[in-house]
N, C-alpha and C positions, 0 to 999 in steps of 0.2 A: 201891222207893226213894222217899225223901221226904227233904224239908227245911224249913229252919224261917228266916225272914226278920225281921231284928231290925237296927234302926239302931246301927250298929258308932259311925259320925261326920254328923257335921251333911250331910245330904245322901248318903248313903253305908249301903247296904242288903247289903252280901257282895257280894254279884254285878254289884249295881245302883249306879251314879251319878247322880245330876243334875247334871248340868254347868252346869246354869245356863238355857241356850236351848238343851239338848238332852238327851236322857238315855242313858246308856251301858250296855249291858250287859257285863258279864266273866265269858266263858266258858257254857256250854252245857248243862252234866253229860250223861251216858250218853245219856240218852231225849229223846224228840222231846215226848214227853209233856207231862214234866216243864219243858219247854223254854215248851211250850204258856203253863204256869202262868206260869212266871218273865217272859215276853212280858206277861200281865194284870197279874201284881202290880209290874210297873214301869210299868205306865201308870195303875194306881192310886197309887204310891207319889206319881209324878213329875206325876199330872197329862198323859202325852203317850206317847203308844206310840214305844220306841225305837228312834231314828234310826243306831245305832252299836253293831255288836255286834264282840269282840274274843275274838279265838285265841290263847289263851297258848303255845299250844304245838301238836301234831299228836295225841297220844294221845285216845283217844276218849272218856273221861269229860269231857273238855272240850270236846269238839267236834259228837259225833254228835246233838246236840239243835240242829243248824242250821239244818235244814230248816223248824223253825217261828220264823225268821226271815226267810225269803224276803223280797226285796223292800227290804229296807234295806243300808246298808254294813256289810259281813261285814270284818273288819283280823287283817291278820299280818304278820309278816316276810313276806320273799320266799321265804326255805328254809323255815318253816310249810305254808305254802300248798302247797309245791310237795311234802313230804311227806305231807300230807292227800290229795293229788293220787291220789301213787303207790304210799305205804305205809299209808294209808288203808282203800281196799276189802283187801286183803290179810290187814288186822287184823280188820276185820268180818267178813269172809267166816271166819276162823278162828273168830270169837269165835260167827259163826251154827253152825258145827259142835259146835262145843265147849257151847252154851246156848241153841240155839235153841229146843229143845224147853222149857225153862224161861222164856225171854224171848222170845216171841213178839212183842215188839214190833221185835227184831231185825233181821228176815225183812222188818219195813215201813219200817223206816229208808232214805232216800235222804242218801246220801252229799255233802254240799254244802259246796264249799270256799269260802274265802274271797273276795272280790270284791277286794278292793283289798290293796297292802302298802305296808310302812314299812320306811324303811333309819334304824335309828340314835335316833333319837327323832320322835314324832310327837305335837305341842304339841296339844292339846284345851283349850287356856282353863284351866281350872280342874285340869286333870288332863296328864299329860305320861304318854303311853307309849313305854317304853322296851324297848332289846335290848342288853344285853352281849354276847349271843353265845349259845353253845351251854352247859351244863350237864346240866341235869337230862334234855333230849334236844340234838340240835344247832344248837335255835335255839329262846330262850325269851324271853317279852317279859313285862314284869309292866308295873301300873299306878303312879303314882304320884302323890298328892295332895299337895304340901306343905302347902296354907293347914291342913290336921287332922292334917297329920304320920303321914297314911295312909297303906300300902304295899298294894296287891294283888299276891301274890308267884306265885301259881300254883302248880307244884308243885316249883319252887327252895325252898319254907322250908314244908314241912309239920310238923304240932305232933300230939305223943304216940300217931305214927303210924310205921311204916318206913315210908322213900322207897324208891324203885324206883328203880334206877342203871344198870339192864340198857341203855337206850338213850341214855346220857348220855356225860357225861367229868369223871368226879368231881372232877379237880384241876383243873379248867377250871370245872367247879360252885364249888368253895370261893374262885376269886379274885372269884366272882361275890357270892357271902354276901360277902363282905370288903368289897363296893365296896357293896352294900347296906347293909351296918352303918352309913356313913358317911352314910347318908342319915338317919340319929337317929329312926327311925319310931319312933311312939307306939304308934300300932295296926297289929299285922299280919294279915292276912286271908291264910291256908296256902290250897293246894291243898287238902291235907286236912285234918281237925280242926279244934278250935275256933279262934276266935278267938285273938291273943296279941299279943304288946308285939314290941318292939324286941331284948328279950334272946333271944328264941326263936331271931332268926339265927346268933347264938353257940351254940342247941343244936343249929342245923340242921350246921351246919359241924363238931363235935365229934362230932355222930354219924360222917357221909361219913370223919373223921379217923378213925375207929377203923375203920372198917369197910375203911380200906385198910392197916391194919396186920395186919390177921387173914386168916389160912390157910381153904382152905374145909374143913368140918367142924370147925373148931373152933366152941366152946362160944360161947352171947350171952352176950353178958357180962351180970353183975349190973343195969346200969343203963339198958339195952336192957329188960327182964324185964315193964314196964308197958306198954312200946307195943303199940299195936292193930296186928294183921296178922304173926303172928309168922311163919307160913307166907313170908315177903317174905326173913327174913335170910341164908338158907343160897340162896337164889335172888340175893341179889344178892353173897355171896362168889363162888359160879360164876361170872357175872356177868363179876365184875372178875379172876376167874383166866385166861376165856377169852381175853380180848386179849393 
């Protein structure tokens, strides 16, 4: 796994903020490793090793890169937290059977939940972290910047990717895009994929719209045909049959 850090907004690196008198991280990815870097290249970006790291959610490409934060403020919801907690090891311990022999770094990850939560929104100066509630799993929070018109969405608004719906509530996901659109973001930072604007919420919410009008084993449709992870779509029509 790799990644590649490139100024999105004035002060505003994908993952990394500066807040001003502080600097933020958002989210973890998979590896501790990787987590390692993004800890250096935010105290080179910013000038200051960060003070504030934030859980978008409980899945583990957001989260299992914690442990090389020890030592500073870990933030989530309350139901974040307390999912990481329980449905956490659970998921790792799957993911060590299922790859561990390929991901050896697996086996050395220590599980480390967040230290602190937020009910509602939680004001950062420069930035406001927020939680509508549950979608894309039962409890997501994204970032918010107005003075650059920045949104860090997590994995509520990923771009020319399938999202993953298996642990969400799709129509509880879509009033969440809705109330997000309203925020006129310039720049959006997905969960996954590039970079994108403000329109991309309108293609997050038309996706989830169609994927709840379709039967499982039916065909992707035409304009489905480009996304990366094709293997995601007939996984998340079961998905939404099983409830």
């Amino acid at each position: 796994m790799n990644y590649e850090l490139f100024e999105v907004a004035d002060g505003v690196w994908a993952a990394i903020v500066d807040l001003g008198d502080d600097t933020l991280v958002f989210d973890t990815t998979l590896s501790f490793q990787l987590a390692q870097r993004l800890r250096q290249e935010a105290r080179r970006l910013t000038g200051r090793d960060p003070g504030l790291l934030v859980n978008s959610h409980w899945h583990g490409d957001h989260m299992l890169g914690n442990q090389s934060f020890t030592g500073i403020l870990i933030v989530s919801t309350a139901r974040t937290k307390e999912l990481i907690e329980t449905l956490g090891p659970r998921r790792l311990d799957a993911n060590r059977a299922a790859h561990g022999e390929k991901a050896p770094e697996l086996h050395a990850t220590v599980l480390t939940p967040p230290t602190e939560t937020f009910d509602e929104v939680l004001d950062l100066g420069r930035a406001q972290l927020i939680t509508y509630g549950g979608g894309h799993t039962e409890s997501d929070a994204f970032l918010w910047i107005p003075e650059v018109a920045t949104l860090l969405a997590a994995d509520l608004v990923v771009i020319d990717t399938h999202a993953w719906v298996g642990d969400g509530d799709v129509k509880s996901w879509r009033r969440i895009l809705a109330r997000l659109d309203e925020l006129d973001a310039e720049t959006v930072i997905p969960g996954h994929g590039p970079v994108g604007t403000g329109d991309d919420i309108a293609l997050m919410d038309a996706y989830l719209e169609e994927l709840l009008l379709l039967e499982p084993g039916a065909p992707m449709p035409p304009e489905f045909a480009d996304l990366s992870h094709p293997e995601a779509f007939e996984r998340n029509l079961e998905a939404l049959r099983a409830r």
